[in-house]
C-alpha positions in Angstrom: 0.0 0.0 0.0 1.2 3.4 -1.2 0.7 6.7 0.4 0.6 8.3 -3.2 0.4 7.5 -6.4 2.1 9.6 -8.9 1.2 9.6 -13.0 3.9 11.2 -15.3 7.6 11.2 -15.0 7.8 14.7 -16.2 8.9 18.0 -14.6 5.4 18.0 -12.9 5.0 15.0 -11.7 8.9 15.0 -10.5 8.4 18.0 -8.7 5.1 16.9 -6.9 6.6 13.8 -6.2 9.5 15.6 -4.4 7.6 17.3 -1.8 5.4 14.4 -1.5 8.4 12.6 -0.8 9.8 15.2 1.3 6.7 14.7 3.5 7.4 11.4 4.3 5.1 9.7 2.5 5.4 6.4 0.6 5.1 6.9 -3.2 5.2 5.4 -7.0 5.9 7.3 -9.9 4.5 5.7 -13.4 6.2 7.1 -16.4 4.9 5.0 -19.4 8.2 6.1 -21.8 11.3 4.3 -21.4 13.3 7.2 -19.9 12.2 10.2 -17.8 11.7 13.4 -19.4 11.3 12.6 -23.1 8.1 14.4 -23.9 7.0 18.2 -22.8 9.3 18.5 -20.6 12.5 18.4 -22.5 11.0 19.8 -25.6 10.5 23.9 -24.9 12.0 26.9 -25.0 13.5 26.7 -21.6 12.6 29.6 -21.1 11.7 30.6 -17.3 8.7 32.9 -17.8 7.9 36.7 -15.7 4.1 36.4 -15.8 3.5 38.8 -18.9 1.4 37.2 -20.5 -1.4 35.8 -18.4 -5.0 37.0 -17.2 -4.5 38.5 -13.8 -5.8 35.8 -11.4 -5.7 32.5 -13.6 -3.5 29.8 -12.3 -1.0 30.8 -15.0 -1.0 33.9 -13.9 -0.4 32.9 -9.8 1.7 30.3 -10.2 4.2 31.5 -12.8 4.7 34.2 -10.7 5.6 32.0 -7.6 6.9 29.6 -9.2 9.6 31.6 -11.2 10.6 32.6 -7.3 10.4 28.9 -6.2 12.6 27.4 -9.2 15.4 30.7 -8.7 15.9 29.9 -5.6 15.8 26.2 -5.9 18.3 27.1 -9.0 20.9 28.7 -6.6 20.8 26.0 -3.8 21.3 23.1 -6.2 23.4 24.8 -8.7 21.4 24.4 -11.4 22.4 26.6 -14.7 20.6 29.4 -15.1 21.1 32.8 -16.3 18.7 36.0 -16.1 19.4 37.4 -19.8 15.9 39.2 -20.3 13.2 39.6 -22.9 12.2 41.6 -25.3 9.0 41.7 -27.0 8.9 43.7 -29.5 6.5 46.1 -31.6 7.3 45.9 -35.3 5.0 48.9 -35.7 3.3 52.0 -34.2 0.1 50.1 -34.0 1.3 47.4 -32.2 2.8 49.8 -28.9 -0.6 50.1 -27.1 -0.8 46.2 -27.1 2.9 46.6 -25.1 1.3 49.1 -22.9 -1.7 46.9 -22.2 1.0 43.8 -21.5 3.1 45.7 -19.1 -0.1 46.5 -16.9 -1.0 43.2 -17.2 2.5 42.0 -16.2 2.6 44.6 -12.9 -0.8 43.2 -11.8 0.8 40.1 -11.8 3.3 40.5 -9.7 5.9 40.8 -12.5 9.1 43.1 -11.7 11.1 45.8 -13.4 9.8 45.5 -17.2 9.3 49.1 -18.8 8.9 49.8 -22.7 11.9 50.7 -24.3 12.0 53.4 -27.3 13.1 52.8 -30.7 16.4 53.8 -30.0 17.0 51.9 -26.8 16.0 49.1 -28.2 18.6 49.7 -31.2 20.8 50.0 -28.9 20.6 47.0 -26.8 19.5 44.9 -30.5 21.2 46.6 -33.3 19.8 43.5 -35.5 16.4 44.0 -34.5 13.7 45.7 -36.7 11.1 47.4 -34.2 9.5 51.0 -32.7 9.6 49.8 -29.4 10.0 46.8 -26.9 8.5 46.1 -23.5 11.3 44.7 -21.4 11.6 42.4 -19.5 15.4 41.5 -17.2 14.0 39.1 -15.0 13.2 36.9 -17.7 15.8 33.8 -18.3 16.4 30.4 -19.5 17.6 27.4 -17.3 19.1 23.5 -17.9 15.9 21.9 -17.9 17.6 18.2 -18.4 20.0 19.5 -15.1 16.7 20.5 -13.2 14.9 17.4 -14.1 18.1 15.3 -12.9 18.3 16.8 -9.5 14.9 16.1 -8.9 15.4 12.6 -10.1 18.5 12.3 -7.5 16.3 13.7 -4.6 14.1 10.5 -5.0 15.1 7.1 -4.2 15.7 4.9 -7.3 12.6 2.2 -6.5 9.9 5.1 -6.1 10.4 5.4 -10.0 8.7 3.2 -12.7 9.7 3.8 -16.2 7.8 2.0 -18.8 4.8 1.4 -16.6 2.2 2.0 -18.4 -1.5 1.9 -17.0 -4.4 -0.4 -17.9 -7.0 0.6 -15.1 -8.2 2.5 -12.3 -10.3 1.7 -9.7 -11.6 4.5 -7.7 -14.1 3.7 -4.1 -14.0 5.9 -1.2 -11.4 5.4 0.8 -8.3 4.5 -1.7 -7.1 3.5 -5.6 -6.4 0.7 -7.2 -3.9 1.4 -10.0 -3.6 -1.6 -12.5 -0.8 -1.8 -14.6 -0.3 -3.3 -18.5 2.3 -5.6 -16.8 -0.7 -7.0 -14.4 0.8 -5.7 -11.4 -1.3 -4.4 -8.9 -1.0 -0.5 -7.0 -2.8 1.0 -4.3 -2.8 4.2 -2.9 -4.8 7.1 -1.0 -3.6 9.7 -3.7 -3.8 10.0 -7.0 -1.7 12.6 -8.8 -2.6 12.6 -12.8 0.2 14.4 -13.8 0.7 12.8 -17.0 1.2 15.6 -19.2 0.3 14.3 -23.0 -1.6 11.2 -21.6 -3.4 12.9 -19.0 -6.4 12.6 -20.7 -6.2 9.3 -21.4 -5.4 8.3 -18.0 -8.4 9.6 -16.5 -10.6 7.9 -18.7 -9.6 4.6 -17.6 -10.4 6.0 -13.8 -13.7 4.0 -12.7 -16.2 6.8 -11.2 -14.9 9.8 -12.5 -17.3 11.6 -14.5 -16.6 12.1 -18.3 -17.7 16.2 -17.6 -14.4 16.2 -15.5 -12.3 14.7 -18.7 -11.7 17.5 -21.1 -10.9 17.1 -24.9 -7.3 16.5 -25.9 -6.1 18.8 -28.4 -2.6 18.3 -30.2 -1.1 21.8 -30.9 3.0 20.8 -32.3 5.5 23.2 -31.3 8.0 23.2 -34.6 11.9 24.5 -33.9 14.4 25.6 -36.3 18.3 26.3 -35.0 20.0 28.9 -36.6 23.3 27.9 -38.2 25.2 30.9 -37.6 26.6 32.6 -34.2 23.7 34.3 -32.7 23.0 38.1 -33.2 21.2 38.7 -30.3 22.0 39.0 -26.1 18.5 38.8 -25.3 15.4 36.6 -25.7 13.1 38.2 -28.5 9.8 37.4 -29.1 6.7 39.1 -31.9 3.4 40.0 -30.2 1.5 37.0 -29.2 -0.8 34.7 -30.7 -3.9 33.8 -30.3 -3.0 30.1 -29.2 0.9 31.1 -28.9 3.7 33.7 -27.8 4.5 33.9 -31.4 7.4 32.7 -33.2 10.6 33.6 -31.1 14.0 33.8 -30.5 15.4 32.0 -27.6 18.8 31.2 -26.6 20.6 28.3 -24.9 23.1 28.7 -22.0 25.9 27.9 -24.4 24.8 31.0 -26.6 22.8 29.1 -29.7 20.5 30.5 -30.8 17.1 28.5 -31.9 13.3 30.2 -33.5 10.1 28.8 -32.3 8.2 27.2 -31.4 5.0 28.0 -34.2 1.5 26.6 -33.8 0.5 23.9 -35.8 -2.4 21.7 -34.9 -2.0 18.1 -35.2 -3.8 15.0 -35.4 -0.9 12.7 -33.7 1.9 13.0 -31.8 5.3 13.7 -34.3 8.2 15.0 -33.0 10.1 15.4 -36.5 10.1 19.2 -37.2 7.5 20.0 -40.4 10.3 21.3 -43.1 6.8 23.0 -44.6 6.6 25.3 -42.1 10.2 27.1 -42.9 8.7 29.6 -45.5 6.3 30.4 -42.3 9.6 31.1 -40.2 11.1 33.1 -42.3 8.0 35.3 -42.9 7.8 35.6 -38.6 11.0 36.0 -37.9 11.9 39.0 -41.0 9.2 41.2 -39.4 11.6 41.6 -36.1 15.1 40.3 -37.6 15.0 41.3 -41.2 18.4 39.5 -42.2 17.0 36.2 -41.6 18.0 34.0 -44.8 16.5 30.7 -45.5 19.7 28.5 -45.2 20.4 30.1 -41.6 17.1 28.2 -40.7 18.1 24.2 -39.3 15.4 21.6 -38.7 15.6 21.5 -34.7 13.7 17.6 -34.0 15.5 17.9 -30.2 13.4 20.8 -29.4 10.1 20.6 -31.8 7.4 19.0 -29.3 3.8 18.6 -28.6 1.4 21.1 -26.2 -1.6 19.0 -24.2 -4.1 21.4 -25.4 -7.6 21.5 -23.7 -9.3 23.8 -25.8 -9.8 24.0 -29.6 -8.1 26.5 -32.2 -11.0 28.5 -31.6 -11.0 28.8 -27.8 -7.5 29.6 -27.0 -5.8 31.1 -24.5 -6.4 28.1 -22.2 -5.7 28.3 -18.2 -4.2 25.3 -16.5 -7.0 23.2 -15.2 -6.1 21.7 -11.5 -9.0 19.5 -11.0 -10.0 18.2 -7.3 -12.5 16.6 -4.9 -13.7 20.1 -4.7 -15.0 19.3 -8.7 -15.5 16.1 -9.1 -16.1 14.7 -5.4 -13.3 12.3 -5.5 -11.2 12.3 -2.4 -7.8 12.1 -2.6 -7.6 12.7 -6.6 -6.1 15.9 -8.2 -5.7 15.3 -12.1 -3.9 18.2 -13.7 -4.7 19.1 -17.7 -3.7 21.5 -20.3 0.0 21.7 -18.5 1.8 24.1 -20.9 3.9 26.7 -20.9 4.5 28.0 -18.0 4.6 24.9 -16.6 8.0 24.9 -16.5 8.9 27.9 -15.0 5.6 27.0 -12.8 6.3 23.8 -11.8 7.6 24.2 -8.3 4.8 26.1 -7.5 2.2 23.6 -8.9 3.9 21.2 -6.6 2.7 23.2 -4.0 -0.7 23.9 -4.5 -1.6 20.1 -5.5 0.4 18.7 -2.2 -1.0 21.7 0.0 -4.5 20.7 -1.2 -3.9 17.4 -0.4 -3.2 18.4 3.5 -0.1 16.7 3.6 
């Protein structure tokens, strides 16, 4: 008998696990891939987010903001890379600077620090390569070693609470505890159930007996296409377009060793591909000249490592989406907290997910 039961080996579930684990309690992490890490949580940006761009009060908003304080911290304690290079998102024209205006209220009410809207020329003069009229700034924005950040909560767990390749057949749900049935016929049972299973979420609950299909959302596949760019990078800070509807827009991001990489673009998807769409390049290149307008099309490299899938909940039509942290409080199951729609910023909002799904299970 398990205290908790954890689904997902990603950055999510790791970092529940961890304070699960760190409050004594007996635990079991299923990971149905091979390896830890393979799917959402190694394919992003890495980017660790300020809390620009969310609705003041959604969980994005909140737990960005915490979390990007949580996983600092927890960065400089563990020694964890991570470097504080800043953003800048910028206007390509005069139209465009009352949508920076409305972000960087947003942003304040949020909780986020320091940003301010730069002119013309102080953006040319941070970004001489950069095309824009203004940019709203953001220092406190920066990018991290997700596969480093991912190991050391790996380490902080002992080796047999993990179980890669486990995938699960069935899910018994009564009153009082869960019965977790594996492919592999071996039998689990907990008081908690974390769903934390990013890309198969959705499926998991499904096969949860007594959980009511209105809790279950739909599964949309939105693919996240990357393309590296084959010459030294231009550019000391992360850039990014105005956002999209469903998307922060095709950006610029670098790595901690300098590299510079666009994306990711939206393109929904009927099945889970992680090979990067060489269709979407002319796309690129249109996205990218309207901020850098010396992009070339052999600059742009197919970038498979990165390109990856987002867990969407809502269709083309309905985005933005909010995290959805579902518990007894909706469905009326004790002890069960499934977690859907886990995008960006999960990452940078993952420590402080941890949080609020352990402190709602009164550990």
């Amino acid at each position: 008998m398990y205290d908790a039961l954890v689904m997902g080996g990603g950055v999510i579930g790791l970092t529940i696990a961890r304070r699960l684990s760190q409050a004594g309690l007996k635990i079991a992490i299923f990971e149905a891939n091979s390896t830890i890490g393979l799917e959402t949580s190694f394919r992003n940006s890495a980017v660790v987010h300020a809390g620009i761009y969310y609705p003041p009060g959604s969980l994005k908003a909140k737990l960005c903001v915490k979390g990007k304080h949580l996983l600092e911290d927890y960065c400089a304690r563990q020694g964890i890379p991570y470097q504080q290079i800043g953003k800048l998102i910028v206007a390509a024209a005069s139209v465009q600077v009352p949508d920076l205006e409305r972000m960087l209220a947003q942003a304040k009410e949020n909780g986020g620090q320091d940003l301010r809207i730069l002119s013309q020329t102080e953006l040319a003069a941070r970004e001489p390569a950069i095309k824009g009229v203004a940019a709203l700034y953001s220092p406190r924005t920066g990018i991290i070693d997700g596969q480093a950040f991912i190991k050391s909560l790996l380490q902080a767990l002992p080796s047999n609470y993990v179980l890669t390749g486990t995938k699960i057949n069935q899910c018994q749900v009564d009153s009082y505890s869960f019965s977790v049935h594996s492919e592999c016929q071996q039998i689990f049972n907990s008081r908690i159930l974390i769903n934390a299973a990013g890309l198969g979420a959705v499926a998991i609950a499904k096969k949860m007996e007594g959980l009511p299909n209105e809790y279950i959302p739909t599964l949309y596949y939105a693919k996240g296409n990357y393309f590296k760019y084959g010459r030294p990078s231009p550019f000391k800070h992360l850039i990014y377009p105005l956002p999209e509807k469903a998307g922060l827009g095709i950006h610029a991001t670098l790595d901690l060793n300098g590299n510079l990489r666009f994306g990711p673009d939206v393109e929904w998807v009927e099945d889970i591909d992680y090979k990067t769409n060489l269709e979407r390049k002319t796309d690129f290149l249109k996205a990218i000249s309207e901020y850098f307008p010396e992009i070339k099309a052999q600059d742009l490299i197919p970038d498979d490592q990165h390109t990856g899938i987002r867990p969407k909940i809502l269709p083309a039509d309905k985005q933005p989406q909010d995290f959805i942290i579902s518990t007894s409080e909706d469905h009326g199951i004790k002890g069960l907290v499934n977690l859907f729609g886990i995008e960006s910023p999960g990452l940078t909002s993952a420590l402080a997910i941890a949080d609020y799904v352990v402190d709602y299970c009164a550990i």
